[in-house]
Each structure stands twice: as C-alpha cells, then as structure tokens.
C-alpha positions as CSV (number, residue, x, y, z in Angstrom):
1,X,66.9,79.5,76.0
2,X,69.8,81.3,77.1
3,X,71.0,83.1,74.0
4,X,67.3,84.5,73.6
5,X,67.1,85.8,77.1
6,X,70.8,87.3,76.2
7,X,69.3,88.8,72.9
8,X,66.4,90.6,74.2
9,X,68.3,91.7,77.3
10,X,70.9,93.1,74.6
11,X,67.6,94.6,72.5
12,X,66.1,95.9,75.3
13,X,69.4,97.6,76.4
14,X,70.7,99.1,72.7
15,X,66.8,100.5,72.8
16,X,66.9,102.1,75.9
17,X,70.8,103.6,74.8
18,X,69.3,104.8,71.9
19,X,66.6,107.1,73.4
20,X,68.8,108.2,76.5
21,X,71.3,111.0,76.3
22,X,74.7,110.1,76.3
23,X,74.9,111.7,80.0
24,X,72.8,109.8,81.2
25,X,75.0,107.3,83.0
26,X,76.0,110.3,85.3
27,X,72.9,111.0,87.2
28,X,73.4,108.5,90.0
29,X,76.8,109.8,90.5
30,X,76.2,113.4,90.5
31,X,72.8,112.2,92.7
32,X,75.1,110.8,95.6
33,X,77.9,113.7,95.6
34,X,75.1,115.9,95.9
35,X,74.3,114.4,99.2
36,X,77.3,115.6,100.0
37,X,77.7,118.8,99.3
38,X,77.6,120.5,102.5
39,X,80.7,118.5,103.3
40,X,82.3,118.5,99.9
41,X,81.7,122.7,100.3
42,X,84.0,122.5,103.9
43,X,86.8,119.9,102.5
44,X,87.0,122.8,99.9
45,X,86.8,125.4,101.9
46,X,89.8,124.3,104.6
47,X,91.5,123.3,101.4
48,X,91.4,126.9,100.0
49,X,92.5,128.3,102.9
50,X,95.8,126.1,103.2
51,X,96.4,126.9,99.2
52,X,96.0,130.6,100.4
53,X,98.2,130.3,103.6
54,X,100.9,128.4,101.3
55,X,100.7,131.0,98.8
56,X,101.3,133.9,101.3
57,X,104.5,132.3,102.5
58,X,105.8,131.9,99.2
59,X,105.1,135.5,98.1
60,X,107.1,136.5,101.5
61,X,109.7,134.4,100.5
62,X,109.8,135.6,96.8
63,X,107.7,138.4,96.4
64,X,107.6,137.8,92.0
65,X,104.4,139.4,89.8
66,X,104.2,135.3,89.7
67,X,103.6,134.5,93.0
68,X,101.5,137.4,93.3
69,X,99.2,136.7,91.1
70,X,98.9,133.1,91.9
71,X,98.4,134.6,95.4
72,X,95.5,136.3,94.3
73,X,94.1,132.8,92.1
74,X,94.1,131.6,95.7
75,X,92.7,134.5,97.6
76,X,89.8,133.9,95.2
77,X,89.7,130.3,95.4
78,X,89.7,130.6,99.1
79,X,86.8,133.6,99.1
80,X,84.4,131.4,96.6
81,X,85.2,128.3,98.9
82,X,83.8,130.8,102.0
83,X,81.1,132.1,99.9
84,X,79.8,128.9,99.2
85,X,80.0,127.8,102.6
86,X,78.2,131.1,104.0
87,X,75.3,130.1,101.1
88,X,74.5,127.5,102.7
89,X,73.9,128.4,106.1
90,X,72.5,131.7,105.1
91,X,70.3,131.0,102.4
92,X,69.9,127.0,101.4
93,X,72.5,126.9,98.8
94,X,70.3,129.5,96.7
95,X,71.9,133.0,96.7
96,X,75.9,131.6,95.5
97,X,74.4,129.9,92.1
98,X,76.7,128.8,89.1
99,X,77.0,132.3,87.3
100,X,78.8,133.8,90.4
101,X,80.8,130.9,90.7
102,X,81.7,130.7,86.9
103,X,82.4,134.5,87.3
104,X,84.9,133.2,90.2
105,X,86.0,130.5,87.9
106,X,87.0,132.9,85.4
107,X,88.8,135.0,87.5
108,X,91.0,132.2,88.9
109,X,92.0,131.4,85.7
110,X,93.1,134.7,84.8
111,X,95.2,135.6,87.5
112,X,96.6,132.0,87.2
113,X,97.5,132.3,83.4
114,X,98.7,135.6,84.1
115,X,101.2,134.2,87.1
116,X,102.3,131.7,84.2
117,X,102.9,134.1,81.4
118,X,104.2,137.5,82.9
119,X,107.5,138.1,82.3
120,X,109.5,139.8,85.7
C-alpha cells in the first residue's frame, strides 16, 4: 500500500513539475523578502553610505583614477540606496521602478570596470 501511495505522490509531483516553470520554486522566497523590503531598502542604504564613507578615505589617502572611480561606483550605489528609500516614503515604492534602478545598475558597473582597467 505504501509503494502505491509513494507512486502517485511521485506522479502527482513529476505532473505538477512538468506544467510549472522552472522558477517556480522561488515565489515563496521572493514572497517573504518582499515583506521586507522597507527594511532590506535601510540595511542597504546605511550600507551604501559606509562603502561611500570608506571610499572617500581611501581616495584622500591615494587619490588614483582607480579609487576615483570606484568612488564614484559608491557615490551611486549610496544615491540609489537613498533613492530607494525616499520612494518609499514619498510615493509607495512606485516612482524608483526597475528601469531607473537598472540604469543605476549599469552605471555602477561602469565606473567599477573602469576603476579596474584604467591604467595611471
């Protein structure tokens, strides 16, 4: 009795994979960090600003193109991490939406590559 309560279980569950995208599995998880994005947006936020603060005092130290511009990857790490914080008390979470922050994204990366492949 067993091994046919196993089998259609098994049947039941290779049917259901089948018909499901293989994201699928991540919609409870991205469901309860979502409860948390107000806090998650702060945590970033106060994170930003110590990356920012540390990159300040190594460009005084230094003062390279590199640390520069990995100065500036911060500066706009630290302004999307306000940005996103101001969105949510200004206008629900509605006004900052993933284009901008892509846009950010890509801008990041940039000055980061560039702080990693300019010569001095």
């Amino acid at each position: 009795m067993n091994k046919i309560v196993v089998c259609v279980l098994l049947f039941i569950f290779l049917i259901n994979s089948v018909f499901s995208a293989p994201w699928d599995f991540l919609r409870e998880p991205v469901n309860l960090v979502g409860s948390f994005s107000l806090i998650l947006a702060w945590v970033l936020f106060f994170v930003s600003i110590s990356l920012l603060g540390v990159a300040i005092l190594a460009y005084k130290k230094k003062r390279s193109h590199a640390t520069l511009f990995v100065g500036i990857g911060f500066g706009l790490f630290f302004s999307k991490a306000l940005l996103i914080v101001m969105d949510y008390y200004l206008s629900n979470g509605n006004f900052f939406n993933y284009a901008i922050q892509s846009f950010f994204d890509l801008a990041i990366i940039v000055s980061l590559f560039i702080a990693v492949f300019k010569k001095n």
